[in-house]
TORKOL-4160 file (C-alpha; in steps of 0.2 Angstrom, whole numbers, padded with zeros to 4 digits, m for minus):
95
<pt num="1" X="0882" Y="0504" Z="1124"/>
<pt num="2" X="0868" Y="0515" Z="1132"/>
<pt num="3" X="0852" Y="0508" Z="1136"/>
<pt num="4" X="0844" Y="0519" Z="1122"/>
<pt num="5" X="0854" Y="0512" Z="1109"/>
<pt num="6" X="0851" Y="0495" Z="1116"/>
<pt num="7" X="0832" Y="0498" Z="1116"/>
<pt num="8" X="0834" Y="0506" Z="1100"/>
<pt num="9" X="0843" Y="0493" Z="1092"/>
<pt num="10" X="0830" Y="0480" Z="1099"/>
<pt num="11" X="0815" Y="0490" Z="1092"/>
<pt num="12" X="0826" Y="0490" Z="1074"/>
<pt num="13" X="0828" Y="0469" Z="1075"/>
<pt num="14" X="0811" Y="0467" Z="1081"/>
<pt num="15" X="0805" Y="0476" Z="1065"/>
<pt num="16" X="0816" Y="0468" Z="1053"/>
<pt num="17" X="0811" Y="0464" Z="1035"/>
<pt num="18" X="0822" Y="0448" Z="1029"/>
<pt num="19" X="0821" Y="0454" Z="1011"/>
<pt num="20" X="0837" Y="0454" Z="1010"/>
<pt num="21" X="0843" Y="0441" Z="1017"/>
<pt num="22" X="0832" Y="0429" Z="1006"/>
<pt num="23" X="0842" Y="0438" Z="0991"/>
<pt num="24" X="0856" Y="0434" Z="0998"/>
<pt num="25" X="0853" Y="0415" Z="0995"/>
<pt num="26" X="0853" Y="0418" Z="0976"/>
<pt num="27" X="0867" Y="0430" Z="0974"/>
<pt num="28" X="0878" Y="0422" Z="0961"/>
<pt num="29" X="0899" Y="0423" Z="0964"/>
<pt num="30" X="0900" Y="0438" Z="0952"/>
<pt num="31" X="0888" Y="0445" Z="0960"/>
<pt num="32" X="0895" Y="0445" Z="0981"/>
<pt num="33" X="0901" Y="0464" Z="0978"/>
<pt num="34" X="0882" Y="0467" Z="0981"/>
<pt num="35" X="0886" Y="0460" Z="0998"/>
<pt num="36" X="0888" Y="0479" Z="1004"/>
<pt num="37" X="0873" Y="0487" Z="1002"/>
<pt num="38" X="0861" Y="0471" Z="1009"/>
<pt num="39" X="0855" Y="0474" Z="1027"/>
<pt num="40" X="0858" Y="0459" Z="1036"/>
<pt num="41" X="0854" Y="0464" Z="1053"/>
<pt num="42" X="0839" Y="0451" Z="1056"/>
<pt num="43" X="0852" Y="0436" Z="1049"/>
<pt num="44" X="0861" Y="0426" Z="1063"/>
<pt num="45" X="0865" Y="0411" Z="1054"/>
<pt num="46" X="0868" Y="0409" Z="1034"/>
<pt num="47" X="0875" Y="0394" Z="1026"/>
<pt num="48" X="0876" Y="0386" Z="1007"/>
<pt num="49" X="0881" Y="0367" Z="1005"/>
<pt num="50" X="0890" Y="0361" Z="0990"/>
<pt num="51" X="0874" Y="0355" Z="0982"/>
<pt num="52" X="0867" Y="0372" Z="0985"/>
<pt num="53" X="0853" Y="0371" Z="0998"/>
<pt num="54" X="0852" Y="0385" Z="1009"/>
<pt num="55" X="0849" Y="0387" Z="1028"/>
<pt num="56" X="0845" Y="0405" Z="1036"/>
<pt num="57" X="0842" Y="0408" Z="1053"/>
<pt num="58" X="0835" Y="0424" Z="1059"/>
<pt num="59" X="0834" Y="0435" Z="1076"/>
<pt num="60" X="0818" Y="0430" Z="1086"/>
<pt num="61" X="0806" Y="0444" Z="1084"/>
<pt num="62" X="0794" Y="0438" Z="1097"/>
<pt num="63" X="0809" Y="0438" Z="1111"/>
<pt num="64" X="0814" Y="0458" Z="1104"/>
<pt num="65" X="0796" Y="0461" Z="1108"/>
<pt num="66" X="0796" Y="0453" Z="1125"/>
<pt num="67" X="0813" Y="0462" Z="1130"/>
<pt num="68" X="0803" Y="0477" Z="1122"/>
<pt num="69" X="0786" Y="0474" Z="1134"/>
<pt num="70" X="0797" Y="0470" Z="1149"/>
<pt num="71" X="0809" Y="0486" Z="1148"/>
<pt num="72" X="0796" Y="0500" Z="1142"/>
<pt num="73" X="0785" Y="0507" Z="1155"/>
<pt num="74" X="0773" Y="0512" Z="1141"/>
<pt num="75" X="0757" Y="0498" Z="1145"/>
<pt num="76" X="0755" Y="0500" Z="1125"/>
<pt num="77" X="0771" Y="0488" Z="1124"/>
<pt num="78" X="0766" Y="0475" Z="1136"/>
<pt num="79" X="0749" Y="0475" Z="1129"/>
<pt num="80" X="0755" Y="0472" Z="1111"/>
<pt num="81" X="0768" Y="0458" Z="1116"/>
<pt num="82" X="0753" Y="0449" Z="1125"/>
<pt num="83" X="0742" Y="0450" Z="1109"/>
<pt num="84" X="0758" Y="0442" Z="1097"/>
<pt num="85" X="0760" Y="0429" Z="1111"/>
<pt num="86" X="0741" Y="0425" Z="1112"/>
<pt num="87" X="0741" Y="0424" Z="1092"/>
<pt num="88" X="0757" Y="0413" Z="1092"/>
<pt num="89" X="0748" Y="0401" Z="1104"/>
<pt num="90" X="0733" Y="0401" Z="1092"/>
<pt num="91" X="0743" Y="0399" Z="1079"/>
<pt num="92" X="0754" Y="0384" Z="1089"/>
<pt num="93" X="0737" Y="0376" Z="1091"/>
<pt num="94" X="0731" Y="0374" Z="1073"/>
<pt num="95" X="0746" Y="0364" Z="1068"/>
C-alpha cells in the first residue's frame, strides 16, 4: 500500500464514528444479515458472552492523530494533536 492510502486510511479511522458498532451489540440472530452494510472500520475487538454482556474495543484515535501530526508536514496537524493531548491530560487529571 502507498503512503497516501496509508495516510488516508489513518485520517478515515482517526475520524471514525462507532455508531455502528454499538448497533452491532443489539443485533438480534435474525437480524446478522444487517452485518453487510455496518461500517466496522473503528472495531478491533467484539465479543458477546453467553449471558449477553458485550465487550467492544476500538482503534485509538488519539495514536491515528499522533501518526497523522508526526507524518504531515502541515504545522496545522502537529498543532491540533498537541491540543487533543493537552486536553486528554486535563481530562486524566480530573479523575
Amino acid at each position: 500500500m502507498r503512503k497516501k492510502g496509508v495516510r488516508r486510511q489513518i485520517e478515515e479511522l482517526a475520524q471514525s464514528r462507532v455508531n455502528d458498532a454499538v448497533r452491532l451489540a443489539f443485533l438480534k440472530e435474525e437480524e446478522l444479515e444487517e452485518l453487510k452494510e455496518l461500517d466496522l472500520s473503528a472495531l478491533t475487538e467484539f465479543r458477546r458472552s453467553g449471558t449477553g454482556t458485550v465487550e467492544m474495543k476500538f482503534v485509538d484515535r488519539l495514536s491515528a492523530l499522533r501518526w497523522l501530526a508526526e507524518n504531515e508536514r502541515d504545522p496545522r496537524a502537529k498543532r491540533l494533536y498537541e491540543a487533543l493531548e493537552r486536553g486528554a491530560q486535563r481530562l486524566e487529571g480530573e479523575s
